[in-house]
MDTraj code that builds the backbone (N, CA, C; nanometers):
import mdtraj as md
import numpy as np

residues = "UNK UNK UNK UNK UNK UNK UNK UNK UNK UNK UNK UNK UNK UNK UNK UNK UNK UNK UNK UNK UNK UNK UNK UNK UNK UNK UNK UNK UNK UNK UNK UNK UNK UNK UNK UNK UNK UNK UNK UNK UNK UNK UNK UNK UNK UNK UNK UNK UNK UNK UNK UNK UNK UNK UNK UNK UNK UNK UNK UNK UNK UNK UNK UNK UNK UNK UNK UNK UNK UNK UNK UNK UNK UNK UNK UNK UNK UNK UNK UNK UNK".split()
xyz = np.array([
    [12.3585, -19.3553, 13.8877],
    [12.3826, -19.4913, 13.9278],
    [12.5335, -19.5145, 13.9248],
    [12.5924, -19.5901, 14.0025],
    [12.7407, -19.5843, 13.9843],
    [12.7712, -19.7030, 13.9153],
    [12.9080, -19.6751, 13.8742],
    [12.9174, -19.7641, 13.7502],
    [12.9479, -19.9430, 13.7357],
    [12.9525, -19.9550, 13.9040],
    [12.9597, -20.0819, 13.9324],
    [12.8229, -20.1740, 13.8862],
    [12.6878, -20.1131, 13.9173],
    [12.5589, -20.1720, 13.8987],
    [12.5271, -20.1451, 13.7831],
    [12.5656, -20.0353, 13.6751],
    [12.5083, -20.0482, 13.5413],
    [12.4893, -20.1606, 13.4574],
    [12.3654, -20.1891, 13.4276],
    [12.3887, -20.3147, 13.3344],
    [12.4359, -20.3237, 13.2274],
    [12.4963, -20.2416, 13.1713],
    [12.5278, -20.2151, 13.0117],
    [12.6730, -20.1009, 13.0166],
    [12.7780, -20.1405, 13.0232],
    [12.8836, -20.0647, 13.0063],
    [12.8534, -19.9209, 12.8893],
    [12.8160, -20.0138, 12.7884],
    [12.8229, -19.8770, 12.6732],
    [12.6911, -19.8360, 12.6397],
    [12.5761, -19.8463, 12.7478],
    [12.4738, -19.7712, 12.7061],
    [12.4311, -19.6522, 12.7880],
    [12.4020, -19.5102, 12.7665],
    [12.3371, -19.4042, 12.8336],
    [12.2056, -19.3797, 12.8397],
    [12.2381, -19.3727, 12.6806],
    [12.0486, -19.3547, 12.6318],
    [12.0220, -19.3675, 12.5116],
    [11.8773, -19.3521, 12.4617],
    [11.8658, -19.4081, 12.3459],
    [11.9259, -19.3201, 12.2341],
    [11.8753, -19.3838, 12.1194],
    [11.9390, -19.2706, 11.9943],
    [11.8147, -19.1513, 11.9701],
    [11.8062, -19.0741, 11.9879],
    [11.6643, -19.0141, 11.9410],
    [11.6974, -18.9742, 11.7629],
    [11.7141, -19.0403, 11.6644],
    [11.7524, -19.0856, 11.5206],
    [11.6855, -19.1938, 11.4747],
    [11.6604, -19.2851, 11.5723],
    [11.6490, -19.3940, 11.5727],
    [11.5511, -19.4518, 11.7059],
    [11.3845, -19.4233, 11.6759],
    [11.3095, -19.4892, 11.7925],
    [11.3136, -19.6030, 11.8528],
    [11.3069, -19.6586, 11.9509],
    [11.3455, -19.7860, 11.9834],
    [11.2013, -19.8245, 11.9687],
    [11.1410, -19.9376, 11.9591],
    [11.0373, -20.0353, 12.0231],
    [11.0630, -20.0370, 12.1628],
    [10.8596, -20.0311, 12.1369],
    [10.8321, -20.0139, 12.3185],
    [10.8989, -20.1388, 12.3625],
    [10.9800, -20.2997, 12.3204],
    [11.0161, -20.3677, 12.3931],
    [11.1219, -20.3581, 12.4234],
    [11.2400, -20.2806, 12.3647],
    [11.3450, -20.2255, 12.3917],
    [11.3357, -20.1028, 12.5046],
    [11.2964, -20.0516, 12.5255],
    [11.2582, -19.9407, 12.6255],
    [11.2049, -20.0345, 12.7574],
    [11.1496, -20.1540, 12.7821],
    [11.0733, -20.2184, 12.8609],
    [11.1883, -20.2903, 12.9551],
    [11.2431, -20.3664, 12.8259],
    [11.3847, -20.4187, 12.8652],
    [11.4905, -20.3725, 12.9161],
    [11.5408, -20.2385, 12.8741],
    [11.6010, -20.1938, 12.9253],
    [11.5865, -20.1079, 13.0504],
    [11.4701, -20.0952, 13.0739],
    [11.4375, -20.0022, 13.1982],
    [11.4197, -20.1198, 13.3347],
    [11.4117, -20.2102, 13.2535],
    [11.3700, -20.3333, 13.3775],
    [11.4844, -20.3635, 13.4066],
    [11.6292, -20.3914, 13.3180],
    [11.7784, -20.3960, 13.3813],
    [11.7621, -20.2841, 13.4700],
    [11.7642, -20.1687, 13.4595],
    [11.8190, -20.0348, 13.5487],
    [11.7069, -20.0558, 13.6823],
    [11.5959, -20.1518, 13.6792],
    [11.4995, -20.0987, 13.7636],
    [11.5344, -20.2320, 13.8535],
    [11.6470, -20.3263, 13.8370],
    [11.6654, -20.4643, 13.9001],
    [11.8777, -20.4346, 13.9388],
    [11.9049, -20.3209, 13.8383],
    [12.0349, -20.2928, 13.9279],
    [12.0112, -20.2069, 14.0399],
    [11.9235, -20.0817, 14.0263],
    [11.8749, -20.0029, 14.1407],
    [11.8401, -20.0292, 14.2689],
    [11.7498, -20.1753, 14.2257],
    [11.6960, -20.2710, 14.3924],
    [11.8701, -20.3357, 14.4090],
    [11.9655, -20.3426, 14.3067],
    [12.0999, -20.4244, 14.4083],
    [12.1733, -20.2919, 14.4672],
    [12.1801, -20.2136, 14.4007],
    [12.2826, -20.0873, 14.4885],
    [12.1483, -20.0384, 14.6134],
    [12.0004, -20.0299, 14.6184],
    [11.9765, -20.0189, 14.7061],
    [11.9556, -20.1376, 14.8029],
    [11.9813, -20.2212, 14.7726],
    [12.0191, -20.3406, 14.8703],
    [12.1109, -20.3969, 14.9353],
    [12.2597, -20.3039, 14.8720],
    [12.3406, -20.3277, 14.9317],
    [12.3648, -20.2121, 15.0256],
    [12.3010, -20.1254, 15.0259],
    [12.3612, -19.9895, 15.0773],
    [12.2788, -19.9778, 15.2344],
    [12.1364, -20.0604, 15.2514],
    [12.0850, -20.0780, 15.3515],
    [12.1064, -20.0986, 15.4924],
    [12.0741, -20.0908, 15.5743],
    [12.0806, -20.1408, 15.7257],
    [11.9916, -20.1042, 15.7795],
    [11.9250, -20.2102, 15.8797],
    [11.8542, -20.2241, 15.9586],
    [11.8922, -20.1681, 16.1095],
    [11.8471, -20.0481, 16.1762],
    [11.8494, -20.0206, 16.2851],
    [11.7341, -19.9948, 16.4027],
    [11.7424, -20.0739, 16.5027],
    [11.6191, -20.0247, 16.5966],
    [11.4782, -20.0901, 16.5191],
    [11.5079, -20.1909, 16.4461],
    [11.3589, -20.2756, 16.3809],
    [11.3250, -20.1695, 16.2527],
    [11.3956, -20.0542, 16.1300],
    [11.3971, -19.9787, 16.0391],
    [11.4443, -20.0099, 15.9865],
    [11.4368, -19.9977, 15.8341],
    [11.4963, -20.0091, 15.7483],
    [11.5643, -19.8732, 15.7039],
    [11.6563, -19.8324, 15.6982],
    [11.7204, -19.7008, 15.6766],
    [11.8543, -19.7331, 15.5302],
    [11.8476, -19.6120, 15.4367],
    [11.9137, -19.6533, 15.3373],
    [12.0432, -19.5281, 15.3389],
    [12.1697, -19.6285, 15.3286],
    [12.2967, -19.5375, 15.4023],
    [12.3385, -19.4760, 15.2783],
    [12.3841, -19.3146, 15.2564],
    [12.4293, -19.2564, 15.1606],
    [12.4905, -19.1275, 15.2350],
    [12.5737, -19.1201, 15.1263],
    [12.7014, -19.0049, 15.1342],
    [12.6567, -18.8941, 15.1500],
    [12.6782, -18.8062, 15.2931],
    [12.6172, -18.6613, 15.3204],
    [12.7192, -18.5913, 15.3163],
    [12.6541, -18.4206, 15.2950],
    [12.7042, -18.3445, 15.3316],
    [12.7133, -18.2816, 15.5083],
    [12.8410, -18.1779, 15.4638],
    [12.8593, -18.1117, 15.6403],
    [12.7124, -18.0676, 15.6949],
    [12.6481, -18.0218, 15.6078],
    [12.5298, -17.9403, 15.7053],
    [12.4126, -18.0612, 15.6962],
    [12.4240, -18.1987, 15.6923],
    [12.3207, -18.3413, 15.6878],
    [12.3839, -18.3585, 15.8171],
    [12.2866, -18.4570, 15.8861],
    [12.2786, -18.5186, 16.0280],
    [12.3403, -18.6589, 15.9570],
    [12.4931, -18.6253, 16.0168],
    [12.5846, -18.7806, 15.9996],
    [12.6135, -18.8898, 16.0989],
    [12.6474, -19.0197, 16.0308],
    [12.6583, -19.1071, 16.1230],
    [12.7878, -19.0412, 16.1606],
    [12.8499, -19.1868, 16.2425],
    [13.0167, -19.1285, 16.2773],
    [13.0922, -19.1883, 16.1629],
    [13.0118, -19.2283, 16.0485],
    [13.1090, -19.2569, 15.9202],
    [13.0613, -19.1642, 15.7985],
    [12.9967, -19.0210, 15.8166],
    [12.9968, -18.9368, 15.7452],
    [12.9282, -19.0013, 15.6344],
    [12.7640, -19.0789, 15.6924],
    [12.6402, -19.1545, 15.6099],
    [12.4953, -19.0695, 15.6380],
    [12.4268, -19.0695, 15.5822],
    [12.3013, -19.0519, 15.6213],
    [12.2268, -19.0766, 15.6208],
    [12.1419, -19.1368, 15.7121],
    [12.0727, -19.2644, 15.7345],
    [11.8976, -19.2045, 15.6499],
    [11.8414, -19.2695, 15.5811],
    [11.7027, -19.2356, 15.4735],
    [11.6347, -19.3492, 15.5002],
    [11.4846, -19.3579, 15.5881],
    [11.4455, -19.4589, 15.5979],
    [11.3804, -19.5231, 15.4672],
    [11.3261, -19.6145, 15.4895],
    [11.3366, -19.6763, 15.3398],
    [11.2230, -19.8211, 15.4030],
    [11.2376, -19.9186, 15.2537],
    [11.1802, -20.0240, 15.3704],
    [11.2519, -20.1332, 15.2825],
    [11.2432, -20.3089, 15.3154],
    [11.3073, -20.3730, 15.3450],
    [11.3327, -20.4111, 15.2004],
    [11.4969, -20.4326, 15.1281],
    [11.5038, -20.4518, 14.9814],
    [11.3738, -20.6041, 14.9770],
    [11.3714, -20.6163, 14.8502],
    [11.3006, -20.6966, 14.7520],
    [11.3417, -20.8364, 14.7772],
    [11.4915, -20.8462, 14.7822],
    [11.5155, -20.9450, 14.7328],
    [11.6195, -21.0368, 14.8381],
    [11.6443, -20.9669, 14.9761],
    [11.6850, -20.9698, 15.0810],
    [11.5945, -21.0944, 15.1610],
    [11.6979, -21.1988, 15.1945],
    [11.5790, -21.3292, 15.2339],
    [11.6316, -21.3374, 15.4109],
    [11.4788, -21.3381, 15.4816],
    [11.5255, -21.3297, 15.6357],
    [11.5824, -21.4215, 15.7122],
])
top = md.Topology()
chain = top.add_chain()
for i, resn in enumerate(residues, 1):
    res = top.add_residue(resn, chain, resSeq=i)
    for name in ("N", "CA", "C"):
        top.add_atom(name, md.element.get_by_symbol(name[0]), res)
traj = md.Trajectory(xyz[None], top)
């Protein structure tokens, strides 16, 4: 995830020293599972009536002409028409 959408600057993972409660694990997976829908919501575009999700390819991937690669996908969550 890049470090713009993380919800938590200083967290990676848990302590395994120290079990968390299943509501700590719930909570925190639901931040990462509500920054994930914003970086994949921002990264989107709609082409030809598709939803396609734009990410950084390599030389031997089928690129746009901005060196993207288009992954169809379908329409973010939270995106209002």
């Amino acid at each position: 995830m890049a470090e713009k959408y993380k919800p938590f600057d200083d967290f990676d993972n848990f302590d395994e020293d120290d079990i968390p409660q299943n509501s700590d694990v719930v909570f925190i997976l639901s931040q990462y599972l509500q920054c994930f829908e914003k970086q994949r919501a921002d990264n989107v575009v709609i082409n030809r009536g598709a939803w396609y999700w734009r990410v950084q390819g390599n030389d031997e991937d089928k690129l746009d002409e901005e060196g993207m690669v288009l992954i169809r996908t379908i329409k973010p969550k939270k995106l209002k028409d």
